[in-house]
N, C-alpha and C positions, 0 to 999 in steps of 0.2 A: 348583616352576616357575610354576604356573599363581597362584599368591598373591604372586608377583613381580610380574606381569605384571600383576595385577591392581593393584598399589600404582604402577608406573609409568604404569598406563591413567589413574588418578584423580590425579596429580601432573600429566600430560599436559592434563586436562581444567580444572585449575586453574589452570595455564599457561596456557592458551587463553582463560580468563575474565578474568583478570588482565590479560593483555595488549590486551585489545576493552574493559577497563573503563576510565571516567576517573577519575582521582585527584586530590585535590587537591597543587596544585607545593611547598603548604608543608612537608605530608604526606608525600609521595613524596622529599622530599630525606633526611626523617629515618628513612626505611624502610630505610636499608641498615645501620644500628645495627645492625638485628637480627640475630643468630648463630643464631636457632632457631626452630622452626614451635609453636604456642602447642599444647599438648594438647587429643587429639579426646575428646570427650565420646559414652562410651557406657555401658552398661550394666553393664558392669564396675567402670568407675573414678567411677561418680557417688555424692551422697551427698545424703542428704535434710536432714541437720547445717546445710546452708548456708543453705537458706530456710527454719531452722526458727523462722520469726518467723511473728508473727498479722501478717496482711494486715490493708486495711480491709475487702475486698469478704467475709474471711472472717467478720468482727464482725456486718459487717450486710447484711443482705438489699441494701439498697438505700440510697448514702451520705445522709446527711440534708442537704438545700438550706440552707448558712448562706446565703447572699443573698434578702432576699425582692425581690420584684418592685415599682420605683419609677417610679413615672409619668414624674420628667421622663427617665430613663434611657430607657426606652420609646419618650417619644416625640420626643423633641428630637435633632434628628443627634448623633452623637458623632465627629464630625470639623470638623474647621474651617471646611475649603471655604466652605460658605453662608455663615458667620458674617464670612467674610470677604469673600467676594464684595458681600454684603448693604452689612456697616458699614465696607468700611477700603479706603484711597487710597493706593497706595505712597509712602513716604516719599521726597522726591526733595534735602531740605536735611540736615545731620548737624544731631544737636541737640548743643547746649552739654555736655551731662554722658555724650554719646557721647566726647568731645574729650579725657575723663579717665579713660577705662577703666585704661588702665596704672598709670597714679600710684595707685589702688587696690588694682589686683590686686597691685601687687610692692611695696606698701608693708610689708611686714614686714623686704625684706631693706633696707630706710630706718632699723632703728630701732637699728640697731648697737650704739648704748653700751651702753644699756638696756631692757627691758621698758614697753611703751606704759599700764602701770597700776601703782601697787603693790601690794606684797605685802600689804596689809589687801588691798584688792581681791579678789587670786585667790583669796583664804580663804573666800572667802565660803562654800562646800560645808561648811565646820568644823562653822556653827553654823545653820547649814540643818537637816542631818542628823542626826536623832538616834537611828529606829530605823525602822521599814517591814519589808517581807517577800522576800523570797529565791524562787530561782529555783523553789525547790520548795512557793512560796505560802506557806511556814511565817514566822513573827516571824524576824528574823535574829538571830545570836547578837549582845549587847548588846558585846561586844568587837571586832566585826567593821569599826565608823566608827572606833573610836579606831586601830586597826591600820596604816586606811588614812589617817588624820591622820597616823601615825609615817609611814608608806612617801612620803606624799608631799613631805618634807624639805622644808617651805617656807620654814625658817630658811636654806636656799639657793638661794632665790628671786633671778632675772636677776643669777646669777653669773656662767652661763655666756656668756650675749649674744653669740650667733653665730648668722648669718643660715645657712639650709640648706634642702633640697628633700626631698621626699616621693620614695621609692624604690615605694611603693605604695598603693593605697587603706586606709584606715584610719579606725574609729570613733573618734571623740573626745571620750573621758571625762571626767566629771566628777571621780572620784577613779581612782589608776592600779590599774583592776581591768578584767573585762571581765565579771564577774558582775552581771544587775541587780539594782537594789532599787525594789520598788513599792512604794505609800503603802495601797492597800489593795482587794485583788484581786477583793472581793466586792463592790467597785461600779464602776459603769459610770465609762470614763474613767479611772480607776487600779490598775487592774492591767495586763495588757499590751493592747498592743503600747508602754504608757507605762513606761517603765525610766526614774526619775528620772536615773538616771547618765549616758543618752546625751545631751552638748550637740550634739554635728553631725558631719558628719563629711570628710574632704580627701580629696582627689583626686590619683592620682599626677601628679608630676612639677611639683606644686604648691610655688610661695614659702611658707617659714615663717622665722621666727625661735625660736632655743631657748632659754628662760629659763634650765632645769634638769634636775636628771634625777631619778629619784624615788630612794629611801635603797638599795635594791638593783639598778639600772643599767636594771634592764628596761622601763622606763616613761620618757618625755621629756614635758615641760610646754610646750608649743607657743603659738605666736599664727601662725594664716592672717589674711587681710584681712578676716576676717567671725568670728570666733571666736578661743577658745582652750580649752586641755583636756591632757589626759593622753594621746600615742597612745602605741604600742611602740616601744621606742628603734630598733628592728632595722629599720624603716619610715622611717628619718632619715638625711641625710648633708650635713655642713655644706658649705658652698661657698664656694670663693675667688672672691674681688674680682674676680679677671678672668674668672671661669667668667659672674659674675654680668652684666660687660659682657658679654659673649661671647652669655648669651641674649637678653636686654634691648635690645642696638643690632637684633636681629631679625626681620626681619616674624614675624608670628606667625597659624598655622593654628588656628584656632577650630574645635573638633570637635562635628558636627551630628548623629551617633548613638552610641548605648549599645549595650553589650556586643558592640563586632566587636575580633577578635584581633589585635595589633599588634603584626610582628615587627621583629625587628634583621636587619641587613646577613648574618647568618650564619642565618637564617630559626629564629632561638632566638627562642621566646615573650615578649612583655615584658609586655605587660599589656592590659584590657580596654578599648576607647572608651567615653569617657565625657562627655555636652552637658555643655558647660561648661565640658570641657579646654582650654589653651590652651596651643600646643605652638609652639618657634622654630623657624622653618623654614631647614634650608640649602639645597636647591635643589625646582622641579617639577619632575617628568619623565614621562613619557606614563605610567606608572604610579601617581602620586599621588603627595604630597608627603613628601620626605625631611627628618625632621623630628629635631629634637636631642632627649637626655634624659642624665641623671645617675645612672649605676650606683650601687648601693651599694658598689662600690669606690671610689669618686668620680670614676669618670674619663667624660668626656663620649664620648657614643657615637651613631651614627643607627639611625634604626626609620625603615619607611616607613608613611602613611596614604592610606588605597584616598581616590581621587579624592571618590567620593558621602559621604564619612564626615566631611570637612571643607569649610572650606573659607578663604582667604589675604585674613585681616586683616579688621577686621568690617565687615559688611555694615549699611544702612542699612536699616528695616523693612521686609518684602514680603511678597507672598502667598505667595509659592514659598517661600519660605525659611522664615514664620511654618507655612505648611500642613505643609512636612515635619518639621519640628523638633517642631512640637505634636502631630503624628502618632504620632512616638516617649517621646513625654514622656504621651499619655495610655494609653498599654499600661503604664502603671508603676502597681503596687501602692503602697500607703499606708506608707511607712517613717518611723516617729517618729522624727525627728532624723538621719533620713539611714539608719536600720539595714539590714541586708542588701544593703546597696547600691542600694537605694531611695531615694525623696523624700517628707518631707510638704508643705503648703502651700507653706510661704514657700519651702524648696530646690525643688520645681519652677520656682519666677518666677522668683528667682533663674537657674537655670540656663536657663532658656526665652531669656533674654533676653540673655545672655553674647554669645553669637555674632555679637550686633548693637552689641557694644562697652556696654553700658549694665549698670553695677554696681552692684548693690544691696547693703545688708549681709544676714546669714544669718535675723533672728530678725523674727517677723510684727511684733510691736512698733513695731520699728528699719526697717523696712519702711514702716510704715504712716505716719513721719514725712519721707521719702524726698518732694522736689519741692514744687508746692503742695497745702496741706490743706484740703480741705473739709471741713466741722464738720456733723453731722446733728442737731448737740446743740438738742433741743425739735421736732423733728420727728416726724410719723406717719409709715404707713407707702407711704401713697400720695403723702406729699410728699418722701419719701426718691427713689421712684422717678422723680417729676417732676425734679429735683433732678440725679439720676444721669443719664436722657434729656438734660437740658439741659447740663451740665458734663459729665459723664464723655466721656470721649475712648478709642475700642475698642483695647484693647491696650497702652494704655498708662496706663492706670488700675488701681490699687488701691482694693478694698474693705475695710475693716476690720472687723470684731468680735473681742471681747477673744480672743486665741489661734489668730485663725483670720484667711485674708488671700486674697482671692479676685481674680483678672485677671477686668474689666470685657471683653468682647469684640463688644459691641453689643446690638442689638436682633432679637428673630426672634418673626414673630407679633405686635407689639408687647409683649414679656414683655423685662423685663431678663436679660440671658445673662452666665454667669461661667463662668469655667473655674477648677477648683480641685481638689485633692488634698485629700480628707476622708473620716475614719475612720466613723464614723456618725451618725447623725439621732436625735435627743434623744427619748426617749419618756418618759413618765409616766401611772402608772394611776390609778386611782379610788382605789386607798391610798394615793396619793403615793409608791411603789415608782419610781424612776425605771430608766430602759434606756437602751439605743442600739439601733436597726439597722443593722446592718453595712453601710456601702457599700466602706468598705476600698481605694481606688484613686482615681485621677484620673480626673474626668469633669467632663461638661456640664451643667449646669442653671439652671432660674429660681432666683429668692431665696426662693421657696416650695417649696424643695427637699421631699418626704417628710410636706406635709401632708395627703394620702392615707392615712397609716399610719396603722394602731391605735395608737389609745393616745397618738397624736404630741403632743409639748409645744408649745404655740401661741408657748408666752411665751419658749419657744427657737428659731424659726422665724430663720432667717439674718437677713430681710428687717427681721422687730423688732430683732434685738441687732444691728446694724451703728450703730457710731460715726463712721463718717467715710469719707471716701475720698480718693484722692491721686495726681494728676497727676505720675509724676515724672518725665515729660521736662518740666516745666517747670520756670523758678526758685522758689524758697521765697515765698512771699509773707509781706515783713516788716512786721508790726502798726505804725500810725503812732500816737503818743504817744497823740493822742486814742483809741483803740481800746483803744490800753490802759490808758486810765484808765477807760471803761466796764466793761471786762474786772474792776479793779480793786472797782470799785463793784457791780457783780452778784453778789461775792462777800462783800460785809458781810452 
């Protein structure tokens, strides 16, 4: 009796905590699923089988600091505010290449007949790849590229030609695999986080076009606006002509944070926020916007988005909107090519700037040729900086050097300031042994980012290797005959 009363005393007390706690509404709808109370843990029924893995803390005394400590991290705010307060004027005119967001972003479901390159084109990986190292750093097996040459059926290259949408986020490979290959793991810069296979990677509920499919179904050969590549076929679902008016006549919600949970009408899970989204809206409501998507059944369906998460049709440059949106874009780790659902360089700008209607392509390159070009070619490094003070424009300027693409965002202390997503700082010893130090994330700094460090390579200092930079809210500036016949002549 009294082991009764005892088990209804502590159900009673349960009852009572439950009912004074708050729950979340999305939570609490799906709690009545449950049929059973989850098993108590005690000393009878535990097992030590389940944690029987090495910790770290059990490895080593005390984890070892991969980040070492870098000056401009240190000392230079790592938020915007000032940077913005200091150099930038809210934007009060749309620029011309704000006025073409869409004809970009939904250009795949344009290409209808056919694939936007041919088939030589997408080959290119055939004769790229010949061998590199596996996930397990070892040489891969020498059968492994030809395998994925058969699987990619490119002799069925844009057969398929049907415009279609992303059911989820997905990498986008280079051959249809999701195993990487490095070029060579024992030096800096090619081994990981550099997986030659990852090209970039889409975003749900994103336009594509589908070439093909690979020899066994499981893989689709895709074109977004800014790429193309190999995702999982199971990540695809083609779309009718009128699904495709239906999103397109639209306003559309431009989403301004990462990783909040976005449910459907029946508070079912659908997927992650992510900058950069661009979702068609069917109505506001005091709860935030009720916004379309495309099941992988095909059928169109609503989710809603929390009010602060978006926001209804782009906006024009501001502090508020550059301050919160960079806010969230610089908590993000260094993802090569988009991996873990991350951003490197050029995908941070890219998506920074989405919100504000202005499309960039995906690769720093392709990037760096975006609006007008300024040329560094025959410059130091203090006329580089003159140069950038006098032309570069905060926020809307591009930095280049080969591989790497840095947002200009003014002046602080008079030091040039960039904001960028970068893996690490070049080092080299006295053996000519070369390194990296890890910065691994998006941040803040001058062009002499890490020349504080041991060891630091001079002659890889951002500030020396920058080629150019590039205004792209303006227009292209087109070379007059005479320029280019100088152009012509420098090169005999």
């Amino acid at each position: 009796m009294k082991s009764v009363a005892k088990c209804v005393g502590i159900f009673g007390i349960l009852f009572l905590l439950n009912g004074c706690s708050k729950t979340h509404p999305k939570i609490a709808s799906r709690d009545t699923e449950a049929n059973s109370l989850p098993p108590i843990c005690n000393d009878l029924n535990t097992t030590s089988d389940v944690y029987d893995v090495p910790l770290p803390q059990d490895l080593e005394p005390e984890l070892p600091s991969i980040f070492k400590k870098v000056n401009d991290l240190e000392y230079f705010p790592q938020s915007l505010s000032p940077y913005l307060d200091l150099n930038f004027t809210n934007q009060e005119i749309p620029f011309e290449v704000q006025k073409h967001f869409e004809k970009h972003y939904y250009a795949p479901w344009g290409y209808l007949v056919a694939a936007p390159i041919c088939s030589k084109e997408a080959q290119w990986p055939i004769s790229a790849f010949t061998g590199g190292y596996g996930s397990n750093l070892k040489p891969i097996d020498p059968t492994w590229i030809p395998q994925l040459v058969v699987q990619s059926n490119f002799l069925a290259f844009s057969t398929v030609n049907k415009p279609a949408i992303t059911t989820k986020w997905m990498n986008i490979r280079v051959f249809p695999t999701s195993k990487p290959l490095y070029k060579n793991p024992t030096k800096p810069g090619e081994g990981y986080p550099f997986d030659l296979l990852q090209n970039s990677s889409v975003a749900f509920n994103e336009p594509i076009f589908i070439s093909h499919y690979s020899k066994d179904g499981s893989w689709v050969y895709i074109f977004t606006n800014n790429a193309s590549g190999w995702v999982e076929s199971d990540g695809v679902r083609v779309i009718t002509q009128e699904q495709i008016k239906l999103i397109q006549d639209k306003e559309k919600v431009f989403i301004t944070q990462d990783q909040i949970p976005l449910y459907d009408e029946s508070n079912k899970f659908i997927a992650y926020s992510r900058i950069g989204m661009v979702l068609p809206l069917i109505e506001e409501t005091s709860e935030g916007f009720k916004v379309l998507f495309l099941k992988s059944s095909g059928s169109t369906e609503e989710m809603m988005v929390p009010k602060d998460v978006g926001h209804i049709g782009r906006h024009l440059l501001n502090k508020e909107d550059l301050t919160k949106i960079g806010m969230h874009l610089l908590r993000n780790t260094y993802g090569w090519g988009g991996m873990f659902e991350e951003r490197d360089c050029s995908s941070m700008i890219r998506d920074y700037l989405t919100p504000f209607g202005i499309w960039l392509p995906r690769n720093s390159a392709s990037q760096a040729k975006k609006g007008e070009v300024i040329s560094f070619n025959g410059l130091d490094n203090s006329q580089k900086i003159a140069l950038i003070k006098e032309k570069g424009i905060p926020f809307e300027t591009i930095l280049y050097k080969k591989g790497h693409v840095l947002l200009y965002i003014g002046t602080y202390e008079n030091n040039v300031m960039v904001m960028h997503n970068i893996w690490g700082i070049r080092t080299i010893d006295t053996t000519g042994k070369k390194g990296r130090d890890i910065v691994g994330k998006a941040v803040i700094t001058t062009l002499q980012l890490g020349r504080e460090v041991e060891n630091f390579d001079l002659n890889n200092m951002l500030l020396r290797t920058l080629v150019s930079m590039n205004i792209f809210t303006h227009a292209p500036v087109i070379p007059t005959a005479r320029q280019k016949g100088k152009e012509k002549l420098s090169k005999l």
